[in-house]
Each structure stands twice: as C-alpha cells, then as structure tokens.
C-alpha positions in Angstrom: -28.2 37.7 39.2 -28.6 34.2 37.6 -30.9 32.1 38.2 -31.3 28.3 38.4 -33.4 26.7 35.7 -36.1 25.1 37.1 -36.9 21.4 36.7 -39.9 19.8 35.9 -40.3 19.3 39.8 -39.2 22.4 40.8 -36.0 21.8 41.5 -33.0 23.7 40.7 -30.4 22.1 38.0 -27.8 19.5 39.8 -29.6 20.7 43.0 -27.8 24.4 43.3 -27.9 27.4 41.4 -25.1 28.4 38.6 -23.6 31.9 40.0 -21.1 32.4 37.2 -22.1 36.1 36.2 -20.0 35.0 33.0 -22.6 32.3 31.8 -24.4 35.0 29.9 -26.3 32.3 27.9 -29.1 32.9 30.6 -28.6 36.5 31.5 -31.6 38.4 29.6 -29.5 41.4 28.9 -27.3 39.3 26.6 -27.4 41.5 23.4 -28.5 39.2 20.2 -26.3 38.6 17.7 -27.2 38.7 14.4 -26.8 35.7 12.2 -26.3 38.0 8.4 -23.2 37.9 7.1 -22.0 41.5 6.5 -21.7 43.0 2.8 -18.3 42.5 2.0 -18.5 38.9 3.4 -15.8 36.7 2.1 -17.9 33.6 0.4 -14.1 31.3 0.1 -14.8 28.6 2.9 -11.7 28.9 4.9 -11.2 28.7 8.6 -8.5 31.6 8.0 -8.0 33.1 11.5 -10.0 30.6 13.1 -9.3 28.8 16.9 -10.5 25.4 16.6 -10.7 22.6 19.7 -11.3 18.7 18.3 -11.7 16.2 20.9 -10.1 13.1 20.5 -7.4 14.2 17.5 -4.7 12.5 19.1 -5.6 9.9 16.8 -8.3 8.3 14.0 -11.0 10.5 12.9 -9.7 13.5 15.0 -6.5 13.7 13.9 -8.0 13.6 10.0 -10.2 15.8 10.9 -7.4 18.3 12.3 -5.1 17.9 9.1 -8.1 18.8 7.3 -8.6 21.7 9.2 -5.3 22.8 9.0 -5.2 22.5 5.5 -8.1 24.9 5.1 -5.9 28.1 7.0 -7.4 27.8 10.8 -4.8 29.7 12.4 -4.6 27.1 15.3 -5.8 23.6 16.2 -6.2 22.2 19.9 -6.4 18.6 20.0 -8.5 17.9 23.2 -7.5 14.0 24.7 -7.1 11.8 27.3 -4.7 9.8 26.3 -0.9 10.9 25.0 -0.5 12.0 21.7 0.6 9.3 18.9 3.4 9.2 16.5 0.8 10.8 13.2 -0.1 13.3 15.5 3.7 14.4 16.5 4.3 13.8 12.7 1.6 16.4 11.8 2.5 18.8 14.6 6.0 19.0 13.2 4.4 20.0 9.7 2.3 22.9 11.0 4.8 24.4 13.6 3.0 26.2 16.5 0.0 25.6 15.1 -1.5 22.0 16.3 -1.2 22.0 19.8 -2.6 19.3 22.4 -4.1 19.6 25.5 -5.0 16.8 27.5 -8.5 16.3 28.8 -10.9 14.8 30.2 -14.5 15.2 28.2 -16.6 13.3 30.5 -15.4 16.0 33.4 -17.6 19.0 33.3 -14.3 21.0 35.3 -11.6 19.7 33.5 -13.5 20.6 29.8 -14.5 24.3 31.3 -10.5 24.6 32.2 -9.5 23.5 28.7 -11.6 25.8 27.1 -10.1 28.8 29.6 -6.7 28.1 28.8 -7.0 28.0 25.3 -8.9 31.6 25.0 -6.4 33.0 27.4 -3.3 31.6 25.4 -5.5 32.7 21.7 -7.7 35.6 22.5 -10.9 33.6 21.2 -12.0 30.2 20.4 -14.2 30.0 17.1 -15.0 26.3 16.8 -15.7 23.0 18.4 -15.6 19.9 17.1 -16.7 16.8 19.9 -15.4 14.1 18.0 -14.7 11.7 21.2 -15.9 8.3 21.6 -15.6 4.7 21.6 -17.2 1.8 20.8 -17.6 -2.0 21.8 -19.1 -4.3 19.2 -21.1 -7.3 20.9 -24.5 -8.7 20.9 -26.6 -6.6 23.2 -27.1 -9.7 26.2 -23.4 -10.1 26.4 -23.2 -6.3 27.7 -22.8 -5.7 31.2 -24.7 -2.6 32.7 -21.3 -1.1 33.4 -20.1 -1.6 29.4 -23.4 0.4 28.7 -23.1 3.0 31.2 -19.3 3.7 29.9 -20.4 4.2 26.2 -22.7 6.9 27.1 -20.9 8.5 29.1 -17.8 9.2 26.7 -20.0 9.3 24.0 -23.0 11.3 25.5 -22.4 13.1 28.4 -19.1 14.4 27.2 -20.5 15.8 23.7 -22.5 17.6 26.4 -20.0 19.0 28.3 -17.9 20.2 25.7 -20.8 21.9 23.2 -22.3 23.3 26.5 -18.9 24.8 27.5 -18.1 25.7 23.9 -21.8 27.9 24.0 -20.9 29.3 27.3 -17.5 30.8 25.7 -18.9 32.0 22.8 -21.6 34.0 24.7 -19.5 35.5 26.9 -17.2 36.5 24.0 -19.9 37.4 21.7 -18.3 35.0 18.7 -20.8 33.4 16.5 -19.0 29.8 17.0 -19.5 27.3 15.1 -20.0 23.5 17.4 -19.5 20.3 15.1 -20.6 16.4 16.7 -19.6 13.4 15.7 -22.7 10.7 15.4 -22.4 8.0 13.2 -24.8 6.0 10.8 -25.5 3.6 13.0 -27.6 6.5 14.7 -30.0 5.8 11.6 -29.9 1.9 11.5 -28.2 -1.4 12.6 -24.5 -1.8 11.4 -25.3 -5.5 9.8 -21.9 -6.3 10.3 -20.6 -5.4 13.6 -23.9 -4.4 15.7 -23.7 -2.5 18.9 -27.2 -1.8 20.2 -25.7 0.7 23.1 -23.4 2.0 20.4 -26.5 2.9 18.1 -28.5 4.4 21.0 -25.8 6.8 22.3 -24.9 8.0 18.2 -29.0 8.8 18.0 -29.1 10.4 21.4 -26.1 13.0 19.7 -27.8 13.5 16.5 -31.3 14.4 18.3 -29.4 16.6 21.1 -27.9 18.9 18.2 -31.2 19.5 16.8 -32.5 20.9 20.0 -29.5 23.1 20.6 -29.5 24.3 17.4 -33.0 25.7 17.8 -32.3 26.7 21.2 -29.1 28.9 20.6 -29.6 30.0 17.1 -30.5 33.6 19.0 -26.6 33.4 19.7 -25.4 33.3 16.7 -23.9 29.8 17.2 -24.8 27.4 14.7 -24.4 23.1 16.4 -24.6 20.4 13.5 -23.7 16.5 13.4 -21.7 14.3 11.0 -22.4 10.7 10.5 -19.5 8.5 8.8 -19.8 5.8 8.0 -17.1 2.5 8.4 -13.4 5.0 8.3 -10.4 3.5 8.7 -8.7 3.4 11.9 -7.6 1.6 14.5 -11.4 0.6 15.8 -12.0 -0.7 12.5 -9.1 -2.4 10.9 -10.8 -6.2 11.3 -14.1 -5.1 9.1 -11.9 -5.2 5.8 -10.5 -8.6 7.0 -14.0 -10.2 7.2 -13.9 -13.1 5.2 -17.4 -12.6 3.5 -16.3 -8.7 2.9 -15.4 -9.1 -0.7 -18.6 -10.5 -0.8 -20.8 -8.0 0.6 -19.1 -5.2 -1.5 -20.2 -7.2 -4.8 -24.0 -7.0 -3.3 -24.3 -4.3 -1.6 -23.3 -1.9 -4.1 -22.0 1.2 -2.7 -18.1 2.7 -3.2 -16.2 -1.1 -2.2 -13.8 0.6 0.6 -13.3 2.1 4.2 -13.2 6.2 4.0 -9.8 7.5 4.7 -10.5 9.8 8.3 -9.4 13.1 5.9 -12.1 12.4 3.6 -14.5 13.5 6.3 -12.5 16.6 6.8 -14.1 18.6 4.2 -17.6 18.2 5.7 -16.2 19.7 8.9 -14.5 22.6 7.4 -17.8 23.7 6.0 -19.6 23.5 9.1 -16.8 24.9 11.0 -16.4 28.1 8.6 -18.4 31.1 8.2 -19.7 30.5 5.0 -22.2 27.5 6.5 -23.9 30.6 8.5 -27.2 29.7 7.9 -26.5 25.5 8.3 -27.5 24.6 11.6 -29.3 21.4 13.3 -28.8 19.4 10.2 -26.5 15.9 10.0 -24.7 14.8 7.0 -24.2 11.5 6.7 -20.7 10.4 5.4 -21.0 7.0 4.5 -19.6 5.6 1.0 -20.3 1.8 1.4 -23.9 2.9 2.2 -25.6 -0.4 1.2 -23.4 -2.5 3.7 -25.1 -0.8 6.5 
C-alpha cells in the first residue's frame, strides 16, 4: 500500500493519500537502478531511439530546442502546448515526417500533464526525456505588478515545471528508464536583467534552478538525472524590442560580451547533452547559456 507523505504538521499531501500502486517512486520495493553505463556503452551523444516531450515547442525556444533534438537522431519529439501550433512548427513537422508530433496541454494542470504523458507511452512504448521549457514573462517595474500578474508567472513558470518533472519521474519509475528531465531557468535566476527587469520573473527562474538541485539529489537512486539551462536574451517573439533599444548599440560597445541575441538552436546542443546517455553522471547542475554576458 502507499502511503501519504507526511507534512511538517502531520498532514497528508493535498489533504488525501496517493493510491496509485503505479507511483513506485514511494514504494520501497522499487528495485534501484544503477546509474553505470554498461561496457560496450556507446560514448557518441545521440538521442538515437530516444522519446522526448518539450513543453512549449510550438514556438521560440521550444521549437529550437526540438529541431535540435531532431537533428541529433531522437526517434520522436512531442511538443507539449497550450496554444496551436505555428507556421515553423508545421514547417519542421513536414521535414521530419511522423516524427515531431504535438499534443496539446495544459502544464499548469497536474491531470491534463499525467494524461499527456500516458498517451505518449502508450502510442511509443517508453518516454526517455523531458524537457519543461514553458513559460512567460512580463517586463515591468515590480510596483506596477498586480498580485494576480505575480501569481500567473509562477504558476506557468513554477508550478507547471513541477507538474511535468514530477510526472516525468513517476513514468520513468514505473517503467524502470533512467530518464533524463531538462528545465528551463534563465540568467535572470542569477541577477537583475539591467535592461528589461522583472523582479517576479527573476524569483520564479531561481525558484526552478534551486528545485532541480533538490530533485536531482532526491531521485538520483532512480537512475534519473534533472538539470537546468539558463539562456540568456534568444531571439524570439518575447524578445524582438531588446535589439531595437536605442542605447543597444551602445551597451554592446561596453559591455563586452558576443554583440547579438542567441538564435533558440544555439541552445539546442546544451539540451541534447543533458537529454542523452552520455551526460549519465551530470545531474543538479545549470548551464548558463548566455553570450552577451556583460549586458546582464
């Protein structure tokens, strides 16, 4: 039988008990895994064979993130997203037949991100990767947010990194796959962003990069390995004003650093490794991603 994890007051988690016999992660006869590569390990990173899910690739970082992926041989990519897909992603679907697929999701519900995760192991077998790359952002001074502006952020940006690396753990327990769970943070989880500050922003970025850490430690025994990336300013469509700033020239000249946004692929390589098999002893680490380092 499971049991409920006890709070600090003694009360169970959400106020019931979890009676899935499936969420193994807290059944004590769960064999461990080990975490050694075998002999005749393949040291080539590729995600050759490899299911991967990447919220928010309907678009932006996602989407260069999944042509990334792609590239590197994952035998299928799930884009995870609320809203419809764009033109790119159609465009990049059409390249890779059969093998970029979207499902449409919502990552701040805990059921709809458990149902995504079951439909895409019954339609693949298996599910090797996660990648919670969802979020948004609003760039104001902090006493012009409301309480409701605040509460949004971290719940897209937060809470739903939550529910899908916790629902990503659960499936690769109960399969036995030592998954691989990637998060996006950002830099601003290290310091201000000088030129378009967000203080709610900032604090839900930090509260990412800390929560990997702590599952790392936590499900290492599992074999699954949890790790962060923190770009820097990428172009997209949240971004396309900061090269349009009339002091950027200026800035760039100072602040030293490569003078440019990052193209979203340009992250992709950092996510491949962390994604593969050959990163099998890289877990609760970030890497920041950030070119134009001084402008921050």
């Amino acid at each position: 039988m499971v049991q409920a994890v006890p709070l600090e007051n003694g009360g169970p988690v959400n106020g019931h008990t979890n009676g899935n016999a499936m969420d193994a992660e807290h059944n004590e006869n769960t064999p461990t895994l080990s975490t050694l590569p075998p002999p005749d390990f393949n040291w080539q990173i590729s995600l050759k064979d490899k299911v991967i899910a990447i919220t928010g690739a309907n678009r932006g970082i996602g989407l260069g993130i999944a042509e990334v992926c792609l590239a590197n041989g994952a035998k299928v990519v799930y884009s995870l997203d609320l809203m419809d897909p764009s033109e790119d992603f159609e465009g990049l679907a059409k390249k890779n037949q059969g093998r970029f697929k979207y499902k449409q999701m919502d990552v701040t519900d805990e059921e709809s991100v458990k149902r995504v995760v079951d439909e895409i192991v019954e339609a693949e077998g298996a599910i090797h990767g996660m990648v919670c790359n969802a979020g948004m952002t609003k760039h104001q001074p902090a006493l012009d947010f409301t309480m409701d502006q605040v509460r949004k952020l971290f719940e897209l940006n937060v809470f739903g990194v939550w529910n899908c690396a916790t629902a990503a753990a659960r499936k690769f327990i109960a399969l036995g796959i030592k998954g691989s769970i990637v998060c996006t943070a950002s830099m601003t989880s290290y310091r201000p962003n000088r030129a378009a500050p967000s203080a709610p922003y900032g604090g839900t970025k930090a509260a990412v990069r800390n929560m990997t850490h702590t599952l790392a430690m936590e499900w290492a025994k599992h074999g699954i390995r949890i790790n962060s990336i923190s770009p820097g300013f990428v172009r997209t469509a949240m971004t396309y004003y900061v090269e349009t700033a009339p002091d950027w020239e200026t800035k760039m000249k100072y602040y030293g650093g490569m003078p440019r946004l990052a193209l979203p692929q340009e992250l992709g390589g950092a996510y491949v490794y962390l994604l593969s098999d050959q990163a099998s002893y890289t877990t609760g680490i970030d890497i920041p991603i950030a070119g134009i380092v001084g402008a921050w």
